[in-house]
C-alpha positions as CSV (number, residue, x, y, z in Angstrom):
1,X,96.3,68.4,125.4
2,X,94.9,65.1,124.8
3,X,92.2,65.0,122.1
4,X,89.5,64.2,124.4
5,X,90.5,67.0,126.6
6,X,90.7,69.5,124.1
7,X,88.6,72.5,123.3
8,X,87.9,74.0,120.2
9,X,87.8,77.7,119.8
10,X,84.5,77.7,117.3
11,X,82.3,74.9,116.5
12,X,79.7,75.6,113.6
13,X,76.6,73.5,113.5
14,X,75.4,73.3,110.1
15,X,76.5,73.8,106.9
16,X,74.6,75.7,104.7
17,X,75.6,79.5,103.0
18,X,75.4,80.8,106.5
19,X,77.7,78.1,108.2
20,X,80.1,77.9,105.3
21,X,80.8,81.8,105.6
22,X,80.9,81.3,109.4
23,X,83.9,78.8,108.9
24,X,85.8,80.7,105.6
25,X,85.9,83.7,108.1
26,X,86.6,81.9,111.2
27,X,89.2,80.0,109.7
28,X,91.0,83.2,107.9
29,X,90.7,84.5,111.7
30,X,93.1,81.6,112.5
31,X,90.4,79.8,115.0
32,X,90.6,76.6,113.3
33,X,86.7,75.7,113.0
34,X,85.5,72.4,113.4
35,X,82.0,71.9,111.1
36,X,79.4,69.2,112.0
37,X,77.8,69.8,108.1
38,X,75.0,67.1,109.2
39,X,74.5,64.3,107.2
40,X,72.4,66.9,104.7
41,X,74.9,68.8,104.4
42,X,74.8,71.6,102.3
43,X,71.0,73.6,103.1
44,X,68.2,74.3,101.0
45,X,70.2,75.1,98.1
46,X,70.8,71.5,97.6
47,X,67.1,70.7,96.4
48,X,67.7,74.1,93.9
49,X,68.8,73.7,90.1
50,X,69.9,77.1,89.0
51,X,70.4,79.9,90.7
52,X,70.7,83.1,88.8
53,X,70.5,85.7,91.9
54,X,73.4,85.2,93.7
55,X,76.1,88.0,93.4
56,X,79.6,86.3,91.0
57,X,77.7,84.4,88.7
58,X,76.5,86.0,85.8
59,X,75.6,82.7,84.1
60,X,74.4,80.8,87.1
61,X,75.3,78.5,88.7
62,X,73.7,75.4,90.2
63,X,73.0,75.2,93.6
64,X,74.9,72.1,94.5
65,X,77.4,73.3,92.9
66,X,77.5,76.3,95.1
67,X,77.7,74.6,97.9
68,X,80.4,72.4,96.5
69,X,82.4,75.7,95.9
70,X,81.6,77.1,99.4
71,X,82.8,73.9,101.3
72,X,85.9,74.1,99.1
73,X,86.9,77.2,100.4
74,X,86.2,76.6,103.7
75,X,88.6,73.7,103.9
76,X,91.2,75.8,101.8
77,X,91.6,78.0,104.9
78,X,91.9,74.6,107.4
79,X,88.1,74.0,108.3
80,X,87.5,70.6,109.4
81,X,84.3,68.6,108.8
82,X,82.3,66.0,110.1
83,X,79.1,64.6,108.8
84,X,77.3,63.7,111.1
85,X,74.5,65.1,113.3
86,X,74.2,66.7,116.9
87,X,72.3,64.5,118.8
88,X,72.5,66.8,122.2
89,X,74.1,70.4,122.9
90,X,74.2,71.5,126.6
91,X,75.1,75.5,126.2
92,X,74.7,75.6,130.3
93,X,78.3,74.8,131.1
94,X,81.6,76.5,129.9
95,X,82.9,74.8,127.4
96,X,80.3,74.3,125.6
97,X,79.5,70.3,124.4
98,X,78.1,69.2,121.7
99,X,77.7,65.3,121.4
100,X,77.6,63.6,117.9
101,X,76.5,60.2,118.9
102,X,78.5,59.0,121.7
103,X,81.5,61.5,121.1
104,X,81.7,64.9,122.7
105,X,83.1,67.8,121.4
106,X,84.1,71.0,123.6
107,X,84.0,74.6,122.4
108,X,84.5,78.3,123.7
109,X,82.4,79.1,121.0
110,X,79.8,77.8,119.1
111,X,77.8,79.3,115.7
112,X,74.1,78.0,115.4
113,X,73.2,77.5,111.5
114,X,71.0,74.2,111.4
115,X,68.2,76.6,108.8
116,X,65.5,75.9,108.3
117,X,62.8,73.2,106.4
118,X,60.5,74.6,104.2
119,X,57.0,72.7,104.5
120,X,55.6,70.4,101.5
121,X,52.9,69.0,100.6
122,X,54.3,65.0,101.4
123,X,53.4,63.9,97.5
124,X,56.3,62.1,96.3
125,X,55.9,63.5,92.7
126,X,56.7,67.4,94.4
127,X,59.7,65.7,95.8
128,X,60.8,64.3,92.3
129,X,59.7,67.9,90.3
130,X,61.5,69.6,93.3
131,X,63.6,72.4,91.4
132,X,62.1,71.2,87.6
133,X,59.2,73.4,88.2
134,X,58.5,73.1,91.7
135,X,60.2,75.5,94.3
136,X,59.7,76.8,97.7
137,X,61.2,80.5,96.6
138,X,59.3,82.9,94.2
139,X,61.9,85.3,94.9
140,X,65.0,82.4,94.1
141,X,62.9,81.3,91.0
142,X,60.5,83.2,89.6
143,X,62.6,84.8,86.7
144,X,62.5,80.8,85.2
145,X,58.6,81.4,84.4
146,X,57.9,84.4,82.4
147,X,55.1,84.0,80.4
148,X,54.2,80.9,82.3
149,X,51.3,80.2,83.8
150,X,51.4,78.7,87.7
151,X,50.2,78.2,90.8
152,X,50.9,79.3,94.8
153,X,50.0,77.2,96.8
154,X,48.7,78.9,100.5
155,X,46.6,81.0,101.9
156,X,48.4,83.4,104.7
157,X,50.7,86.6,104.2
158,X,53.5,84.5,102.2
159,X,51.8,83.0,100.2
160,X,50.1,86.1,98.5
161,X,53.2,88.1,98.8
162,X,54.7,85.1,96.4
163,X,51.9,85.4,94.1
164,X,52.1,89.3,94.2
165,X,55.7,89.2,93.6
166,X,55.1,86.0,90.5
167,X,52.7,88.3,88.6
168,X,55.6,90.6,87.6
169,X,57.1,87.4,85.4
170,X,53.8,84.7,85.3
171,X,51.1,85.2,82.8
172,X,49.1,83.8,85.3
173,X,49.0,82.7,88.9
174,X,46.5,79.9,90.4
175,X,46.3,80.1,94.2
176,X,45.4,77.3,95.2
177,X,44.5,77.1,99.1
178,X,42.8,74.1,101.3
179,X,39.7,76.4,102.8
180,X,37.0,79.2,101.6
181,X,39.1,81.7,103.6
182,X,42.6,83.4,104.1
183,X,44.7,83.4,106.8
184,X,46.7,86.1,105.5
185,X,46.4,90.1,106.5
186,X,43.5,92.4,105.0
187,X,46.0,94.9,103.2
188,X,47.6,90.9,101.6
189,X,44.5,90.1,100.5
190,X,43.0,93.3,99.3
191,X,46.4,93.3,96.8
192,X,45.6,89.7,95.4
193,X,42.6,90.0,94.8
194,X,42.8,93.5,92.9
195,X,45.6,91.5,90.6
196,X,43.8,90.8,87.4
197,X,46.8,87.9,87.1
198,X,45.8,86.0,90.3
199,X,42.6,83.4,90.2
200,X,42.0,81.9,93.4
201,X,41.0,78.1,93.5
202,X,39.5,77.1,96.8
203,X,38.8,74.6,98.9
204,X,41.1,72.6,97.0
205,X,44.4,70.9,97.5
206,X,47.4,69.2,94.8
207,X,47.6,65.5,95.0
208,X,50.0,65.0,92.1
209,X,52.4,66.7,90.0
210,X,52.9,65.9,86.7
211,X,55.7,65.9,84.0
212,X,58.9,64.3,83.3
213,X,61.6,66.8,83.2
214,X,59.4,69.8,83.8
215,X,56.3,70.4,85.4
216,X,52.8,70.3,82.7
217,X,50.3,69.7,85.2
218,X,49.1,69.0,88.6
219,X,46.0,67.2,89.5
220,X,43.4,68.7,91.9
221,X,40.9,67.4,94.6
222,X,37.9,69.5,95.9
223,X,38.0,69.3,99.7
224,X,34.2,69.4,99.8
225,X,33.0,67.8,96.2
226,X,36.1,64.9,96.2
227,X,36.1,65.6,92.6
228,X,39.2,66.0,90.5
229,X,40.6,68.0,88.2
230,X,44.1,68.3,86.0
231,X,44.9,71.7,85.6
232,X,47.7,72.4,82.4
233,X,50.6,74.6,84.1
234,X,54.7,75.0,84.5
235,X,54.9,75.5,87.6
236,X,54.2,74.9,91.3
237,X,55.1,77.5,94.2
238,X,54.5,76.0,97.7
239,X,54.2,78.8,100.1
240,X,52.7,77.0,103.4
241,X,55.7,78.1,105.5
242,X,59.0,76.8,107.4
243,X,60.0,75.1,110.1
244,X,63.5,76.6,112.0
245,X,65.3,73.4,112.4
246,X,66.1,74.1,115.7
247,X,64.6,71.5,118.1
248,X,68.3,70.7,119.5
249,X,68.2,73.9,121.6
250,X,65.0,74.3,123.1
251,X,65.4,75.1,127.0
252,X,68.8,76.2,125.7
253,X,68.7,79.3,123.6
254,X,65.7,82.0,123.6
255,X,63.1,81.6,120.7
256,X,60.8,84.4,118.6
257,X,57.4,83.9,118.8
258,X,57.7,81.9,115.3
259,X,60.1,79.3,116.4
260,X,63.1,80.7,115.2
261,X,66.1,81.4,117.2
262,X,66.0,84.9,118.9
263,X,69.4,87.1,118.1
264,X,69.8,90.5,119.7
265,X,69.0,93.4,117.6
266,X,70.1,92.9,113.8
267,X,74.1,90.4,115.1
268,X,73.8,87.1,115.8
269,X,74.4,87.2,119.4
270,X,71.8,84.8,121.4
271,X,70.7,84.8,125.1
272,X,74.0,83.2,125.6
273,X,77.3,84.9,125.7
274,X,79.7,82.7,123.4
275,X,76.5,81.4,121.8
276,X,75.6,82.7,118.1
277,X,73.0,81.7,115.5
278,X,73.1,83.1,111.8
279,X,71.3,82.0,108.9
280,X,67.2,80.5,108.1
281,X,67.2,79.6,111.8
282,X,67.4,82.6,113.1
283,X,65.8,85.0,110.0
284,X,62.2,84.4,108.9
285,X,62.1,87.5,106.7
286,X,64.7,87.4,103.9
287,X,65.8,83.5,103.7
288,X,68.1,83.9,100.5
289,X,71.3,82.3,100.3
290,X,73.0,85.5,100.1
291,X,71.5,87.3,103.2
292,X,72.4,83.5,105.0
293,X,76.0,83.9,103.5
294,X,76.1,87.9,105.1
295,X,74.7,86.5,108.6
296,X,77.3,83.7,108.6
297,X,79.7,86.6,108.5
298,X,78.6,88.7,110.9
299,X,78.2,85.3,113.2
300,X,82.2,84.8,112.5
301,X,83.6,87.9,113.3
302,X,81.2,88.2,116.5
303,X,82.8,84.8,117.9
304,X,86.4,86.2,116.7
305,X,85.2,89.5,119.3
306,X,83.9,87.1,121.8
307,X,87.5,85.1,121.8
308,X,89.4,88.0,121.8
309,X,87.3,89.2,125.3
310,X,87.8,86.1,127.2
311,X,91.1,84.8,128.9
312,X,93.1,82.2,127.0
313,X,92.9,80.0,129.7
314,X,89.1,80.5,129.6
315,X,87.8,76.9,129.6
């Protein structure tokens, strides 16, 4: 079969924890996976420094790094990469494409695990403090602050759970949110505000972070006053959401009422049969690199089922 005419068992789109374990156990399954990594390759855990919580690595280990160690594997076992993007998918037609550019690629198969971008504040100094005191993951980072004092930044269900969940290391947490009011539930807010640790600032929103290899301060603006004030801390938590990166597949594949990709009951299977989605894209509740890693799992071996149901000569 030509290379033009040929069709891959399993393409994986993406490649962070979830796509990388979608490849190590598709290609131990012998079904030869072809990754398009993106030209980010790699996930969130690319932005990270440290990470202490996942399962191996009683030292740490930094989240690059990681990933490093995860694409490594993958291509010990025969995955192929390319890194580039998908520009167009059309799941409506068996095989499957999937266009990078102006080449097309054909699958029987075909693992969704694009994740999902966490939403900033667009201030260029978070971007440079990203993972040296700012984060997007109390539950990834807050062991780094104990005794610290910092701040949440948000004002519906996540954001409180994070500052909840931060008062167990923090000396204190600042939640800092853009209105007089909360978005988030009534049993949420009830919590917070009972939490001797948690001072609400209102009305107010960041406009720079400071510090050179670790955060000291942010600077504050008043929403209604326009005056400003630094505020001495080690740490900034921003907690205003996600977005599932997975424009590419709308009129395609069936979403949850959040914008993430719907998968039937707790697998990976979506609305269509040969098509499966694993990882941030798909989960809005957990969104750790070691659930992402388990759901890449279970996305492999329910492609490898899939295979095994269809003809070989199943095109």
């Amino acid at each position: 079969m030509s290379e033009e005419n040929k069709v891959e068992d399993v393409i994986i789109i993406g490649s962070g924890p979830a796509g990388l374990t979608a490849a190590i156990y598709a290609a131990r399954a012998n079904l030869n996976p072809l990754v398009i990594e993106g030209y980010t390759a790699g996930g969130q855990l690319m932005w990270t420094t440290e990470v202490e919580n996942f399962p191996g690595f009683p030292e740490g280990k930094m989240g690059p790094d990681l990933m490093v160690d995860f694409r490594a594997q993958a291509e010990k076992f025969g995955t192929r990469f390319i890194t580039e993007d998908v520009t167009m998918v059309d799941f409506k037609q068996s095989p499957f494409l999937v266009e990078v550019d102006d080449k097309t690629f054909r699958a029987k198969s075909v693992i969704v695990s694009t994740g999902a971008t966490a939403k900033l504040l667009n201030i260029e100094s978070e971007r440079r403090m990203m993972g040296h005191g700012v984060s997007t993951c109390a539950t990834c980072d807050g062991a780094f602050f104990k005794n610290k004092i910092i701040c949440v930044v948000g004002g519906g269900d996540s954001a409180l759970e994070e500052a909840v969940f931060l008062t167990r290391f923090a000396s204190k947490v600042y939640l800092i949110h853009r209105r007089d009011k909360l978005r988030a539930s009534k049993i949420m807010q009830d919590k917070a505000f009972k939490n001797e640790k948690i001072e609400f600032i209102w009305d107010s929103e960041i406009t720079e972070v400071f510090g050179d290899k670790k955060v000291d301060s942010i600077m504050l603006r008043n929403l209604k006053t326009d005056v400003h004030t630094k505020l001495v801390l080690d740490g900034v938590f921003v907690a205003i959401g996600h977005t599932p990166n997975a424009k590419l597949f709308e009129g395609q594949l069936d979403f949850d009422h959040q914008g993430y990709l719907h998968t039937a009951q707790k697998g990976s299977k979506t609305n269509i049969e040969g098509i499966f989605a694993c990882g941030d894209v798909q989960d809005h509740v957990y969104r750790q690199a070691i659930t992402a890693a388990g759901s890449g799992c279970m996305a492999a071996i329910d492609a490898e089922r899939y295979l095994e149901s269809i003809p070989d000569d199943a095109e």
